[in-house]
C-alpha positions in Angstrom: -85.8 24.4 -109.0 -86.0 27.8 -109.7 -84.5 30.2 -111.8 -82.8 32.2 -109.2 -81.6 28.6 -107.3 -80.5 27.3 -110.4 -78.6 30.8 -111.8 -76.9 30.2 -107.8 -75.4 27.1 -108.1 -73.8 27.8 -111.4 -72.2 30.7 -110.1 -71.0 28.4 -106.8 -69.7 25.8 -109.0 -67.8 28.6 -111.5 -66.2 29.4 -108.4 -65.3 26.3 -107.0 -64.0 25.2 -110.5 -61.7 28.5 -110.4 -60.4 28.0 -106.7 -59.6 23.9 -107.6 -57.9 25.4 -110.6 -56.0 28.5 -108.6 -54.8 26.1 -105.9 -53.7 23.3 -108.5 -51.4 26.0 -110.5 -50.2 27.8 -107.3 -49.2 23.6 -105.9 -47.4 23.2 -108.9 -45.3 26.4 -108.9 -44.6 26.2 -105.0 -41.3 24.2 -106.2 -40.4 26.5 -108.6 -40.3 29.8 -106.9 -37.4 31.5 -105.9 -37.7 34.2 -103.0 -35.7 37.0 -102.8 -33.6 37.2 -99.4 -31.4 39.6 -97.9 -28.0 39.2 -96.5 -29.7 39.5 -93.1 -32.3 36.9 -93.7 -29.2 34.7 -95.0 -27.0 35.5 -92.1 -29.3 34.6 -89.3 -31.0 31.6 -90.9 -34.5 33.0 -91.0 -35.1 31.4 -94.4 -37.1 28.9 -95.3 -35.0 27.6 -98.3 -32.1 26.7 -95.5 -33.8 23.8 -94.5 -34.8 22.5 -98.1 -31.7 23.2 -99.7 -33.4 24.6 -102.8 -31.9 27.4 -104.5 -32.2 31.0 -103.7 -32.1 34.8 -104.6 -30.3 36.9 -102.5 -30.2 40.3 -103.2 -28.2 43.7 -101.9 -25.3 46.1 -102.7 -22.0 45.1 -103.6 -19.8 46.0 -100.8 -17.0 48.7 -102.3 -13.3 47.6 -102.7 -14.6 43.5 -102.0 -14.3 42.5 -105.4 -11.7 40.4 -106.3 -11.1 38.5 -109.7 -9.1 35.3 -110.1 -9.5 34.0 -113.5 -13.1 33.4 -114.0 -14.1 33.2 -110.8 -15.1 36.0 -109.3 -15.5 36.4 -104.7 -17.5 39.8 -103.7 -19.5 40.9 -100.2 -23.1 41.7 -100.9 -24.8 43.7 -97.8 -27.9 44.7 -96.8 -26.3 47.5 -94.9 -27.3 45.6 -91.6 -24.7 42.6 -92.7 -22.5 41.1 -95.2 -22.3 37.9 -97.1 -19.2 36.6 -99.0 -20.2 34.9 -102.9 -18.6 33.2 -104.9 -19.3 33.4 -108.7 -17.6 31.3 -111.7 -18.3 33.1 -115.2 -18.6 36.2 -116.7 -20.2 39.2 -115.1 -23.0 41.4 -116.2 -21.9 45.0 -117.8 -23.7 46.8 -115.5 -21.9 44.4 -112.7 -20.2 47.2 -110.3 -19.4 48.2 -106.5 -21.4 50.3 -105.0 -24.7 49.2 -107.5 -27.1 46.4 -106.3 -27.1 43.0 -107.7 -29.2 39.5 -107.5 -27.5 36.2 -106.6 -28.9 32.9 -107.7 -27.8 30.1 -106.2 -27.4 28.0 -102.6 -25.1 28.3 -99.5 -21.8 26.4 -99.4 -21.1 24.5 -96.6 -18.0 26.8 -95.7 -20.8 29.7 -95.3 -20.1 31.4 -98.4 -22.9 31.6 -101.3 -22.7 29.6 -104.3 -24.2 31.6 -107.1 -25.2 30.3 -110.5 -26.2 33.5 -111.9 -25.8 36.9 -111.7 -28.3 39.6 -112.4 -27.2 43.5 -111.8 -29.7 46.5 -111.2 -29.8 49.5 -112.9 -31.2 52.4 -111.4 -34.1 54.3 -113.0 -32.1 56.8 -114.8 -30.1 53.9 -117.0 -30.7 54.4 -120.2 -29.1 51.5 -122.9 -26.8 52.9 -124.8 -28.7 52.6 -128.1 -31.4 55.0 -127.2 -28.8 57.5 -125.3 -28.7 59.4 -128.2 -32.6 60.0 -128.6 -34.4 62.7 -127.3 -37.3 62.7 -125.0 -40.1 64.5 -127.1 -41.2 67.3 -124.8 -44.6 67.8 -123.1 -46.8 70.4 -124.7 
């Protein structure tokens, strides 16, 4: 065997050994994965998760004047501005939690057709700034 042959079938086995490991780690963290979806996705059951029943993300606006507060639990509309979807959240709500602002949904459908969310994550836009560093300057460009 020569040099060349031999220099060849180290570098096909490297790869093989780093496509065996790439499709063992992606296998394992197929279950794991959470897709965002949009109220549209959600609304006319083009989503794979429906079928599963695994959890979800489902992401969009907070619809304005749809928040309502009964205790702890805590109904909004999320749209996509295409369509709407009613969720239903038990806890407290993120600061930046507000109508009009987008926000991320964790959680599963309920049978009633109203999403069941576990968690709630709000988006900032790119001009929030936390309040700690408000009060720092951006040092100018020379």
């Amino acid at each position: 065997m020569t040099r060349k042959r031999a220099r060849l079938y180290g570098v096909l086995l490297l790869l093989l050994g780093v496509g065996a490991a790439t499709a063992l780690v992606l296998t394992a963290l197929k279950d794991n994965v959470s897709y965002f979806r949009t109220p549209t996705e959600i609304v006319t059951g083009n989503y794979a998760e429906r079928a599963s029943g695994r959890g979800l993300r489902l992401g969009g606006m907070v619809e304005k004047d749809s928040v309502q507060h009964t205790g702890t639990m805590v109904t909004f509309r999320v749209t996509d501005f295409s369509n709407t979807l009613a969720i239903r959240y038990e806890g407290l709500l993120p600061d930046l939690f507000r109508e009009g602002q987008g926000v991320i949904a964790e959680g599963k459908m309920g049978p009633d057709g109203t999403f069941q969310a576990d968690r709630i994550l709000a988006k900032h836009d790119e001009k929030y700034m936390p309040p700690e560093l408000a009060g720092l300057k951006k040092p100018e460009a020379k």
